[in-house]
C-alpha positions as CSV (number, residue, x, y, z in Angstrom):
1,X,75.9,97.5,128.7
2,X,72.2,99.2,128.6
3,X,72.6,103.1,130.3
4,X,70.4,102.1,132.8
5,X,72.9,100.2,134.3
6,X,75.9,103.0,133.7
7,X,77.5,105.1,136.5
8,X,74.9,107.4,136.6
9,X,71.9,104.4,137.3
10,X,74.2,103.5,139.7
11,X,74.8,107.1,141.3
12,X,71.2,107.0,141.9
13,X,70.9,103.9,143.5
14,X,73.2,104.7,146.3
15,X,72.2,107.9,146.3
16,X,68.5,106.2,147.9
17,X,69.3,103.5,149.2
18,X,69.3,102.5,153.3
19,X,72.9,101.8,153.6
20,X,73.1,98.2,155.4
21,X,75.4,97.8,158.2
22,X,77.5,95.0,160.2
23,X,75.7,92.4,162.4
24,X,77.9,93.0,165.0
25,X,77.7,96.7,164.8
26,X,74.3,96.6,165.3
27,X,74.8,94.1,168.0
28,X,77.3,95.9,169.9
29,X,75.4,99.4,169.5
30,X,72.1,97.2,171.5
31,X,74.2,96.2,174.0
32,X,76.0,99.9,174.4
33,X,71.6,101.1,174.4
34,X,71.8,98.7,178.0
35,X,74.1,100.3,179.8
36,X,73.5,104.0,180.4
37,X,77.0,104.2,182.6
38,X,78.8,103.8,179.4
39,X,76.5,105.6,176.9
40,X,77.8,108.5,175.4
41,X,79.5,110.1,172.1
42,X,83.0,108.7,172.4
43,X,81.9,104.5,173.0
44,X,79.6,105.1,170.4
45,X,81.7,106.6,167.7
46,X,84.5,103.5,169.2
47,X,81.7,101.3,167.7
48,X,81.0,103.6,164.3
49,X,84.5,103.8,163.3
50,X,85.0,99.7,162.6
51,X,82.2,100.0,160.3
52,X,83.2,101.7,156.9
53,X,79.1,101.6,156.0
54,X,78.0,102.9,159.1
55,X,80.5,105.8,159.2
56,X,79.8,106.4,155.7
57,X,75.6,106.3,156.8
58,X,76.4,108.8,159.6
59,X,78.5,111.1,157.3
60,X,75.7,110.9,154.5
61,X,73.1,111.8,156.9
62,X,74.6,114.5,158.7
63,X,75.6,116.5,155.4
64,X,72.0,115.8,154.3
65,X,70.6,117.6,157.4
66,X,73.5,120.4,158.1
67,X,72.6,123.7,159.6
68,X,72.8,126.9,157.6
69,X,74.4,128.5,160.1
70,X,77.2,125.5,159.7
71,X,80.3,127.0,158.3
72,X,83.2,123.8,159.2
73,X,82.7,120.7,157.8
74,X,82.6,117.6,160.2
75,X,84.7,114.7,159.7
76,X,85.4,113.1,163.5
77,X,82.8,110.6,163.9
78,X,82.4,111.5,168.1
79,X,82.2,115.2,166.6
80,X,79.6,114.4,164.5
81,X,77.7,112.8,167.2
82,X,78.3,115.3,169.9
83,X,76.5,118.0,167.5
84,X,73.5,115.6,166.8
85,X,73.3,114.0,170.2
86,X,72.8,110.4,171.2
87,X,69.0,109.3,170.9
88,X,68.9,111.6,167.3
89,X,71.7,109.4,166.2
90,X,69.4,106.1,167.6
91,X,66.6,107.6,165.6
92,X,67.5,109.0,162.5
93,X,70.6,106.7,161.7
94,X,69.8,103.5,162.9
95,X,71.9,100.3,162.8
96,X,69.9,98.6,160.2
97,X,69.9,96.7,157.4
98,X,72.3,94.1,158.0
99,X,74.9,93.5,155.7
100,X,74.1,90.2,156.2
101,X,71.0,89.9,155.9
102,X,70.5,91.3,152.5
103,X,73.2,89.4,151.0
104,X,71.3,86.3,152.0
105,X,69.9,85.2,149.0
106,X,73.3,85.9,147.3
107,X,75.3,83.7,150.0
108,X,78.5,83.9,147.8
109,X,79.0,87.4,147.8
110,X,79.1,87.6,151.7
111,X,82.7,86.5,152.0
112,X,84.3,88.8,149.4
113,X,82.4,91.5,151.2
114,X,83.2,91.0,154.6
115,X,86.9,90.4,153.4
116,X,86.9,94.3,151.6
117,X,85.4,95.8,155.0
118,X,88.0,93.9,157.0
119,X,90.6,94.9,154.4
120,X,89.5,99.0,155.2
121,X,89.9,98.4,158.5
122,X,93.3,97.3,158.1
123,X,93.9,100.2,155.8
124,X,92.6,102.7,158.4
125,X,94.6,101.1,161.8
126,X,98.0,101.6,158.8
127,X,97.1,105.1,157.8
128,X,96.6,105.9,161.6
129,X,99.6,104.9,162.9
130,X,101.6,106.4,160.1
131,X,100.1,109.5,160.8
132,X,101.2,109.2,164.2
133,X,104.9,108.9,163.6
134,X,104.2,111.7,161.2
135,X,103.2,113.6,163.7
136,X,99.7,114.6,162.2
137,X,97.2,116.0,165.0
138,X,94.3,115.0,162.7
139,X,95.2,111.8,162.4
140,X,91.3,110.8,163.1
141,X,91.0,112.2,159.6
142,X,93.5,110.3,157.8
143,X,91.9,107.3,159.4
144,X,88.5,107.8,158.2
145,X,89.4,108.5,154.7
146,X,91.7,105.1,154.9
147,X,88.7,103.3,156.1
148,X,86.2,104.9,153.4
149,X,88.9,104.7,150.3
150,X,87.4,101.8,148.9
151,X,83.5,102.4,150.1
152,X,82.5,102.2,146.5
153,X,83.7,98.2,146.4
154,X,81.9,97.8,149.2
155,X,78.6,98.9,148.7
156,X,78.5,97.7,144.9
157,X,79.1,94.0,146.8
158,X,75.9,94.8,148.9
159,X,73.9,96.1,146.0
160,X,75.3,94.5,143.0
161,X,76.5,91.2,144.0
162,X,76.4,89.2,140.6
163,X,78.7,91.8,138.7
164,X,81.0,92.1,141.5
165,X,80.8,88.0,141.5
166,X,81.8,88.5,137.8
167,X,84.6,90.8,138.6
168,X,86.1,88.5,140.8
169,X,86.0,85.4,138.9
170,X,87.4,87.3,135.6
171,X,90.5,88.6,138.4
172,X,90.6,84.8,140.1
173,X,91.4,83.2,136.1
174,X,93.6,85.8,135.4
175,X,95.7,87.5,138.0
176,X,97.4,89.7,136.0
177,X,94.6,91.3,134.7
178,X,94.1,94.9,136.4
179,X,91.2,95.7,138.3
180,X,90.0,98.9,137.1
181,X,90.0,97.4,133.0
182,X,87.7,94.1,134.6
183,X,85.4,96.7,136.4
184,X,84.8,98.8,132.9
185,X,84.5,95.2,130.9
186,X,82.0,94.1,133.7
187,X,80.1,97.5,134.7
188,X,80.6,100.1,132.2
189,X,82.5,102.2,134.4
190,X,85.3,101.9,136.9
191,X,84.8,101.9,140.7
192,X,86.9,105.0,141.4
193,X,84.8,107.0,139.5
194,X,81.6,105.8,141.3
195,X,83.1,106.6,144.1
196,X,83.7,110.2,143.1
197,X,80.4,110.6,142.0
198,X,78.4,109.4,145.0
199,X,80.8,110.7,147.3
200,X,80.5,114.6,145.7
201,X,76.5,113.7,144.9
202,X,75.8,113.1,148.9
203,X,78.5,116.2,150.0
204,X,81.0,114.4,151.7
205,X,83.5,117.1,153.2
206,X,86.3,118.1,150.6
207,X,88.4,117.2,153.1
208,X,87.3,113.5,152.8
209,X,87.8,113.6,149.1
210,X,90.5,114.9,148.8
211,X,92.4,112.7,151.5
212,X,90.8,110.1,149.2
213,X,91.5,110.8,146.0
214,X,94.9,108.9,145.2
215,X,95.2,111.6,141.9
216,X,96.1,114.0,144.8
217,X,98.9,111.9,146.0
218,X,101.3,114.5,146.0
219,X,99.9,115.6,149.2
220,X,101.6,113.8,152.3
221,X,98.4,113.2,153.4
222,X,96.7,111.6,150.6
223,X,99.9,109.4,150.1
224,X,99.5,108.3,153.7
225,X,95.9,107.1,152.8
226,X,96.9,105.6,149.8
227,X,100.1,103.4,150.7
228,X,97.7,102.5,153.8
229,X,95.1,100.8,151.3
230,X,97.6,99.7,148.8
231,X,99.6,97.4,151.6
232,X,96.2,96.5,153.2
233,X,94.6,95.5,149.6
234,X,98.2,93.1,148.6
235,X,98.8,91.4,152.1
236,X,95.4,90.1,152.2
237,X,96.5,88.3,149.1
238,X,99.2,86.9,151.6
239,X,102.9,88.3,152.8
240,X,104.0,86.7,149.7
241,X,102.4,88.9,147.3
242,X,104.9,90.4,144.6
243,X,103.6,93.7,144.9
244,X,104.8,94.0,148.7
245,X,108.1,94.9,148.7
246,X,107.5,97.8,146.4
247,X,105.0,98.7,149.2
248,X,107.4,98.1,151.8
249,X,110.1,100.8,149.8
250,X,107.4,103.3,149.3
251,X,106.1,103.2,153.1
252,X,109.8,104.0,153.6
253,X,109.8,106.9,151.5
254,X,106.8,108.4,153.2
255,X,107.8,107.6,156.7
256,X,111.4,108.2,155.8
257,X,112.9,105.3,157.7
258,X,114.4,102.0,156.3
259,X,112.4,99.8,154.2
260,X,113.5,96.9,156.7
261,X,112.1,98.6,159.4
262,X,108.9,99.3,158.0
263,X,109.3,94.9,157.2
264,X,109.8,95.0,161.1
265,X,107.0,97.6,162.3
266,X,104.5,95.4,160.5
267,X,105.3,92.2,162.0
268,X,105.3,90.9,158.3
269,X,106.0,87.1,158.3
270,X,109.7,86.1,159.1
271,X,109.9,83.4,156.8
272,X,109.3,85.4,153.6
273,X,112.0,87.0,152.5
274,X,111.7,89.9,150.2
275,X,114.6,91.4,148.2
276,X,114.3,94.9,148.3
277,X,117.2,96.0,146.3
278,X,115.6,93.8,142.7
279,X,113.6,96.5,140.1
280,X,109.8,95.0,140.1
């Protein structure tokens, strides 16, 4: 593959790019704009926080501009917005692109797209409630680094639709292929490492990359994240999906309860029955 197109091309890209965001995040931030009762830091960052590309947007902007005299790093999406204030976050990050829109001319990358963003969400409501029961008081921070693990996926299906419609049909004929060797075949370079190269190039907090970083796993923290993206990432395959029940052991781990009660906690699908004792 010509350099131009490498990880560093790439890097750049991003790097200048207008991030696109959700239709109905832009929809339901117009219809906050109406109602000046409810306008404020904490419904707007309720808004922000389903949209992995518009927290991302907000994060990337507000290292960008940071103060000098700005010692701690912000992660909270309301504290981000409480230091740069309501109509500065109207006018210098504004809901737009759409996601949608500029997929339009590549109609069949919008629903592998949408299902990645709706597959960080999931990964961000497990990572939070794990963090709960773990009794983590930052568990806002754990959420936002589930939500952004796998920004890199998500963005590449905005901005580099064909490959990514490559990568998926390679994975699709041949399930047992892994991801990462189909993402160097494809792009030259591996999607993890994109994402720690755009992630350090627009000064993300190290607090964010680390929780991030799954090579840092030791950490409670980071495994939270991980296991959280992991389980998110197999079930959208379906309940059935053999790589479940070794989820479902290492949740247990982490949480240190029962794998069958981590089974129950996530509601997983009575009829599939998973023996958790068999080596996979």
């Amino acid at each position: 593959m010509a350099e131009i197109d490498g990880l560093e091309h790439w890097v750049a890209v991003l790097s200048r790019a207008d991030l696109p965001v959700m239709k109905h995040t832009a929809r339901d931030l117009a219809a906050l704009c109406e109602d000046d009762r409810r306008l404020n830091p904490s419904s707007i960052a309720v808004i922000v926080a389903r949209d992995p590309i518009m927290t991302v947007k907000l994060l990337r902007y507000l290292q960008r501009h940071k103060h000098k005299a700005q010692t701690a790093e912000v992660v909270q999406i309301e504290q981000a917005l409480l230091m740069m204030g309501v109509e500065a976050f109207f006018n210098k990050v504004p809901p737009e692109p759409l996601l949608e829109e500029v997929l339009q001319s590549h109609a069949p990358a919008l629903p592998p797209a949408l299902r990645v963003v709706h597959r960080s969400l999931r990964a961000s409501e497990y990572a939070k409630d794990w963090a709960v029961l773990l009794r983590d008081l930052h568990y806002e921070e754990v959420r936002i680094a589930a939500l952004l693990h796998d920004i890199a996926e998500i963005l590449m299906w905005c901005f580099a639709p064909e490959p990514m419609l490559e990568i998926h049909r390679i994975k699709q004929q041949n399930k047992a292929l892994r991801s990462r060797d189909v993402q160097q075949q494809v792009l030259g370079f591996m999607l993890f490492d994109l994402q720690r190269e755009i992630a350090a190039q627009w000064g993300l907090p190290q607090l964010l990359l680390t929780l991030m970083n799954d090579s840092c796993s030791n950490q409670p923290r980071v495994r939270n994240v991980e296991l959280a993206a992991n389980l998110a990432r197999h079930s959208a395959n379906g309940w059935d999906d053999a790589a479940l029940p070794d989820d479902f052991n290492e949740i247990a781990e982490l949480l240190r309860i029962p794998a069958e009660e981590v089974m129950i906690m996530l509601e997983a699908d009575a009829g599939i029955v998973c023996d958790l004792s068999k080596p996979h």
